[in-house]
PALUMPA-198694 format. One line per field, with one value per residue: residue in three letters; residue number from 1; x, y, z of N, C-alpha, C in turn. Coordinates in Angstrom, 1 decimal. Layout:
<atoms>
rest <- c(ALA	...)
nr <- c(NUM	...)
n.east <- c(X	...)
n.north <- c(Y	...)
n.up <- c(Z	...)
ca.east <- c(X	...)
ca.north <- c(Y	...)
ca.up <- c(Z	...)
c.east <- c(X	...)
c.north <- c(Y	...)
c.up <- c(Z	...)
</atoms>
This chain:
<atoms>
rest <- c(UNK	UNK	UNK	UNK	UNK	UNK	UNK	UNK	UNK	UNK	UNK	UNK	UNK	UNK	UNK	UNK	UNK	UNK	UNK	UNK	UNK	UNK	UNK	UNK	UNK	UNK	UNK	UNK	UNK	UNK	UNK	UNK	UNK	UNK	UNK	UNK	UNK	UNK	UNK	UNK	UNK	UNK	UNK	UNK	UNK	UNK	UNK	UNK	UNK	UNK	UNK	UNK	UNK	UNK	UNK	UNK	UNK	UNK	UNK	UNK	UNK	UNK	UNK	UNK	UNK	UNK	UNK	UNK	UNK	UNK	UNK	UNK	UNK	UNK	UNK	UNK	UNK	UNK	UNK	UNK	UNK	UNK	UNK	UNK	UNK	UNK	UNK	UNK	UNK	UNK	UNK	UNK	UNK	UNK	UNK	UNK	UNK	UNK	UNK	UNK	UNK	UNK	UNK	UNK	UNK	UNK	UNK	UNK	UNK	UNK	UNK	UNK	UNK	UNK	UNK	UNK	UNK	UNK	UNK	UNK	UNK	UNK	UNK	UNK	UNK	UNK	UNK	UNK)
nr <- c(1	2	3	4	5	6	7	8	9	10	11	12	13	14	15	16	17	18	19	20	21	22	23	24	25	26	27	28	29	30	31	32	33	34	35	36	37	38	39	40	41	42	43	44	45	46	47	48	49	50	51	52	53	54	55	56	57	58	59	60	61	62	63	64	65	66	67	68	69	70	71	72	73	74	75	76	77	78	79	80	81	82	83	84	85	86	87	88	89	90	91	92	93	94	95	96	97	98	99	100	101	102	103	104	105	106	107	108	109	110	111	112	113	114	115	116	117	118	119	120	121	122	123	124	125	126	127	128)
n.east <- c(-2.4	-3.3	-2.6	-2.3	-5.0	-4.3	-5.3	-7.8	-7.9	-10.6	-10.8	-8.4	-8.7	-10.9	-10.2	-8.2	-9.8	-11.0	-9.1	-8.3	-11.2	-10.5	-8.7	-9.1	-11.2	-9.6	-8.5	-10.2	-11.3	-8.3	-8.4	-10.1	-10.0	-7.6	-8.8	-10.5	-8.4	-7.2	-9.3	-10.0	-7.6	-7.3	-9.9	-8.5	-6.0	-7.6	-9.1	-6.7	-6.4	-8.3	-8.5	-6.2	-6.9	-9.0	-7.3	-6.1	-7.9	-9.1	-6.9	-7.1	-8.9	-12.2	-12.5	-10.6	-11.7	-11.2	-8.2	-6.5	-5.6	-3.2	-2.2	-1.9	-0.2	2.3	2.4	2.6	5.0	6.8	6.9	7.9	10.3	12.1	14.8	14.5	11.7	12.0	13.5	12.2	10.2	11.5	12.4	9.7	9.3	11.1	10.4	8.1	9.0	10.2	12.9	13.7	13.8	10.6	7.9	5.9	4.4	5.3	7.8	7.2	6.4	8.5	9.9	8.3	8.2	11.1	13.6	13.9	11.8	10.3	10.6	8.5	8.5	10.2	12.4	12.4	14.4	17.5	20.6	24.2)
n.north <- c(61.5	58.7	56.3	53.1	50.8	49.3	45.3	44.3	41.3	40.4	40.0	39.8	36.7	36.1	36.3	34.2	31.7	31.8	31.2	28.5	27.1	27.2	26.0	23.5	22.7	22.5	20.6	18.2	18.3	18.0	15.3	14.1	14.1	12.5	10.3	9.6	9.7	7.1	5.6	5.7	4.9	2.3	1.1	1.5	-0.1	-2.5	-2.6	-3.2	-5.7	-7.0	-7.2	-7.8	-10.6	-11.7	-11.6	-13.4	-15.8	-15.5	-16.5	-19.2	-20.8	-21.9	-24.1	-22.8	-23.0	-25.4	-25.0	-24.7	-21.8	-21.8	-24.0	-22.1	-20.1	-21.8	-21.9	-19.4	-19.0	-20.6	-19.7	-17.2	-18.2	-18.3	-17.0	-15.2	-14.5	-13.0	-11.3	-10.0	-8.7	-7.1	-5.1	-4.4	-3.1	-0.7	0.5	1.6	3.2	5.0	4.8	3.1	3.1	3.1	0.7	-1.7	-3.0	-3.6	-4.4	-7.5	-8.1	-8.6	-10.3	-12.5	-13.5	-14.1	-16.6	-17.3	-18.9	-18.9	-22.4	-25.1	-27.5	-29.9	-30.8	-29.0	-27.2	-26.0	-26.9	-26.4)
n.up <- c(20.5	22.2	24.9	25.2	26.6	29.4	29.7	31.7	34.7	34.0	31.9	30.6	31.3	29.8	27.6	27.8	28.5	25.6	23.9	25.1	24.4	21.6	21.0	21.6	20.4	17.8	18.1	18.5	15.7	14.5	15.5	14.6	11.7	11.9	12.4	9.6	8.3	8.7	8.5	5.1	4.5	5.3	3.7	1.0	1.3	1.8	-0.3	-2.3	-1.3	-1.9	-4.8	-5.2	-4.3	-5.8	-8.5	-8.4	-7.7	-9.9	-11.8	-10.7	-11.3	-11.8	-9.1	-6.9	-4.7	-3.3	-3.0	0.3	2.1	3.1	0.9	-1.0	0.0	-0.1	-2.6	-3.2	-2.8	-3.6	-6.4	-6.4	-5.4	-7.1	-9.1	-11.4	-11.2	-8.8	-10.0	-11.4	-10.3	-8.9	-11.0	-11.5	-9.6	-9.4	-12.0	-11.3	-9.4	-10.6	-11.2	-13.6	-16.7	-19.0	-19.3	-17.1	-18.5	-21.1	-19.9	-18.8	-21.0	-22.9	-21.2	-21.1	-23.9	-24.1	-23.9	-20.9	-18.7	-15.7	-14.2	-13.9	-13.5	-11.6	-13.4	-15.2	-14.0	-14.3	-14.3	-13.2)
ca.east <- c(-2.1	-3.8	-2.1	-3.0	-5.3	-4.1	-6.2	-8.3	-7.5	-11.2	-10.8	-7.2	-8.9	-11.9	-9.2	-7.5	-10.6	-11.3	-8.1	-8.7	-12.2	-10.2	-7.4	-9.7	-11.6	-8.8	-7.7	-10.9	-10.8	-7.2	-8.7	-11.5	-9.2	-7.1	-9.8	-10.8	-7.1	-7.2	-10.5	-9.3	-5.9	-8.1	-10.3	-7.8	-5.5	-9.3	-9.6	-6.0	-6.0	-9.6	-8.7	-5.1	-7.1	-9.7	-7.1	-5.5	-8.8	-9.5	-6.0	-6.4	-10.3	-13.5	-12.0	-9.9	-11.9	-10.8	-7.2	-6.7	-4.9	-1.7	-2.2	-1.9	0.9	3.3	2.3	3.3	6.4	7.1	6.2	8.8	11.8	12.8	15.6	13.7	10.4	12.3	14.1	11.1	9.6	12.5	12.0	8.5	9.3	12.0	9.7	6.8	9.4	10.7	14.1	14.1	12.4	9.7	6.5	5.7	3.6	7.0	8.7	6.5	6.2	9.8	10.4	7.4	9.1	12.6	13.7	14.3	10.7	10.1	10.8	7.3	8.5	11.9	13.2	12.7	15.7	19.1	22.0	25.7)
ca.north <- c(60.1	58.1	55.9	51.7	50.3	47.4	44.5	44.2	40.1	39.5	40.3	38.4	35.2	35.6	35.8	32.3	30.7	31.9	30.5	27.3	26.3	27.0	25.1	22.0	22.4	22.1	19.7	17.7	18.4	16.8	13.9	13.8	13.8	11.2	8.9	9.8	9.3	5.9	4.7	5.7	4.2	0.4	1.1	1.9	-1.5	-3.9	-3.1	-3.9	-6.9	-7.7	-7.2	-9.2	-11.8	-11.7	-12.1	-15.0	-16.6	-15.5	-17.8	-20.4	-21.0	-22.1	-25.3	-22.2	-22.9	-26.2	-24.8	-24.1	-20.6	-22.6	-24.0	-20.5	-19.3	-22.6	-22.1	-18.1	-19.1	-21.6	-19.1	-16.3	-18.7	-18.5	-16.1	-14.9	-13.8	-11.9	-10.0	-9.8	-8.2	-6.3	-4.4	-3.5	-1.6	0.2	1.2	2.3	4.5	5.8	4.7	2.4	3.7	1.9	0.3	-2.9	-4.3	-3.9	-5.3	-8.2	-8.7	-8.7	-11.2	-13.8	-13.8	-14.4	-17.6	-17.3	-19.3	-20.2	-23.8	-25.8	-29.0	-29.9	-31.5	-27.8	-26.4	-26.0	-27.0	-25.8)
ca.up <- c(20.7	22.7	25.3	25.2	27.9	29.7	29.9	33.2	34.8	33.6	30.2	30.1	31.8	28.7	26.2	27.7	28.3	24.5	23.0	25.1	23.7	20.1	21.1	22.1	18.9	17.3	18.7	18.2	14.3	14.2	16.2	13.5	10.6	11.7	12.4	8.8	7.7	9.0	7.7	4.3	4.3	5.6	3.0	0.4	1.6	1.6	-2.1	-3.5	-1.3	-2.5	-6.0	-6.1	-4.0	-7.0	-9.6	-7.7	-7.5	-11.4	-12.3	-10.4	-11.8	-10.3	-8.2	-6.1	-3.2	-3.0	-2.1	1.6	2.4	2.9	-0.5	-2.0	0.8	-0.4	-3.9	-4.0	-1.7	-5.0	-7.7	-6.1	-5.3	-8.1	-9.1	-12.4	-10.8	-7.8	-10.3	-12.7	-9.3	-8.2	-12.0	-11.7	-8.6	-9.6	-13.1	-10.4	-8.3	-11.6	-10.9	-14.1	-18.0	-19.8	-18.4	-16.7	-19.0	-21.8	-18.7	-19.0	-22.5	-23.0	-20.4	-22.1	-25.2	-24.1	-23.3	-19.6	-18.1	-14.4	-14.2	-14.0	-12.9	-11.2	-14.6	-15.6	-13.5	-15.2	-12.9	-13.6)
c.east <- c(-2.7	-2.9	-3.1	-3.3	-4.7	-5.2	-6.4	-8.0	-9.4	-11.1	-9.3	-7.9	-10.4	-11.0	-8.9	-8.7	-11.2	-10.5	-8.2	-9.5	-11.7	-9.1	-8.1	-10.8	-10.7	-8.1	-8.5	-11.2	-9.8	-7.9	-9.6	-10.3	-8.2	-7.8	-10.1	-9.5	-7.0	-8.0	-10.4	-8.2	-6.1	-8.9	-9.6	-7.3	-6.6	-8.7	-8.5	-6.1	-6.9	-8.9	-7.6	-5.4	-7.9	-8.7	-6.1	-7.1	-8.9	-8.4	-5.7	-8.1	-11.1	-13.6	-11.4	-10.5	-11.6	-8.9	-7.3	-5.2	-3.3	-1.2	-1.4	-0.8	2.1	3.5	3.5	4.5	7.6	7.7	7.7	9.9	12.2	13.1	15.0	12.7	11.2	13.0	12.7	10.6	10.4	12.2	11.4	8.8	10.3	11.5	8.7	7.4	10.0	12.2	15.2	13.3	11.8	8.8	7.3	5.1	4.9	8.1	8.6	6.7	8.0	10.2	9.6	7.9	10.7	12.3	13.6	12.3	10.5	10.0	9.3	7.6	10.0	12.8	13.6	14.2	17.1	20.1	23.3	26.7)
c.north <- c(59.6	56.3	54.2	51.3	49.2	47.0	44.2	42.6	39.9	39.2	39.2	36.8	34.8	35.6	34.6	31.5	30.8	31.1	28.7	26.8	26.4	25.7	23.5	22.1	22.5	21.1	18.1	17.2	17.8	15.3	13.4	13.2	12.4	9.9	9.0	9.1	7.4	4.7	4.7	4.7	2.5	0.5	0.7	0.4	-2.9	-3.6	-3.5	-5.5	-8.0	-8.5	-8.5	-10.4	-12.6	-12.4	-13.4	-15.8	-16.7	-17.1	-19.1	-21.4	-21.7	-23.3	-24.7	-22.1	-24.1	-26.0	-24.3	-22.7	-21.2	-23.1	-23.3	-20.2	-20.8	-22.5	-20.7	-18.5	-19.3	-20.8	-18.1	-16.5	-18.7	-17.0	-14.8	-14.1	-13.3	-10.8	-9.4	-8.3	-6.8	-4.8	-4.0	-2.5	-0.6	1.1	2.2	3.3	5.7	5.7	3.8	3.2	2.0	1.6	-1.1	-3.2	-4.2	-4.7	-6.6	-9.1	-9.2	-10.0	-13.0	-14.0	-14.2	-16.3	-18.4	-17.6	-19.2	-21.4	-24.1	-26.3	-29.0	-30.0	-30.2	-27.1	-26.9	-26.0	-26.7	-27.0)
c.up <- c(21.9	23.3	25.4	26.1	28.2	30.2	31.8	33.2	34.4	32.2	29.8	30.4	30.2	27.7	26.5	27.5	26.2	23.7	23.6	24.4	22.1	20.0	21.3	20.7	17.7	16.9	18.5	16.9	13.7	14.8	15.0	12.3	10.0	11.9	10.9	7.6	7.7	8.3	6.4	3.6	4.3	4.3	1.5	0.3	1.1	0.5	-2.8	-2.5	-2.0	-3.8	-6.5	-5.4	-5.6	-8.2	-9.7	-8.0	-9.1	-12.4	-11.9	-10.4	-10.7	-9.8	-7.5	-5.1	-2.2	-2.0	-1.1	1.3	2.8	1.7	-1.0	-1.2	0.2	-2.1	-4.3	-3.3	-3.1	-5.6	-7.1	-5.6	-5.9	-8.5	-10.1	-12.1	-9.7	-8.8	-11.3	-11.7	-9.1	-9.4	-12.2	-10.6	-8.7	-11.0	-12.1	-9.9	-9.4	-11.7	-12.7	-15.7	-18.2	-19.1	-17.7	-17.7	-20.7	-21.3	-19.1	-20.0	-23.1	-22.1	-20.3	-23.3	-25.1	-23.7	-21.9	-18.7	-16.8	-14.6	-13.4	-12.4	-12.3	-12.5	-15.2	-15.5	-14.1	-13.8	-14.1	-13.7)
</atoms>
């Protein structure tokens, strides 16, 4: 049997300095990633905002540059005061988290065929 040398103090100080420069490339690597993570996650965000700016622009046809960005922020304000479209809303996220069966676009279709509209015009709205 052969008895285990202990480490001389240069040999321990080349092991720390060893685990340092891993520890700091490491450490750099995480730094990298989350810059990576980030740029992703903005990228990711741009394209649905692009896309549901896109299909705002697509429904509100090629005169939608005439509305100003307040326009469009008083219109959707409009469009989701109403009791109807918050629950319409409330429905698809509860289908997306899996909390509810059935699709959204069944959601949808079910809720165009019923009687229950958004009110247009004021004359629209049903008082009690």
């Amino acid at each position: 049997m052969s008895r285990r040398k202990n480490k001389t103090v240069d040999e321990l100080r080349a092991a720390e300095a060893k685990a340092l420069r891993e520890r700091d490339e490491k450490n750099a690597l995480i730094k990298e990633l989350h810059k990576q993570i980030s740029e992703a996650a903005r990228r990711e965000r741009n394209a649905h905002i692009y896309f549901r700016g896109g299909e705002l622009t697509h429904h509100l046809g090629d005169k939608a540059e005439l509305l100003t960005d307040e326009d469009i922020k008083l219109f959707l304000n409009y469009v989701f005061s109403f009791g109807g479209g918050q629950k319409i809303v409330t429905e698809m996220l509860e289908i997306r988290r899996g909390d509810a069966e059935g699709t959204v676009e069944e959601l949808l279709s079910k809720a165009a065929s019923g009687d229950k509209r958004v009110p247009i015009r004021s004359t629209d709205v049903q008082t009690s």
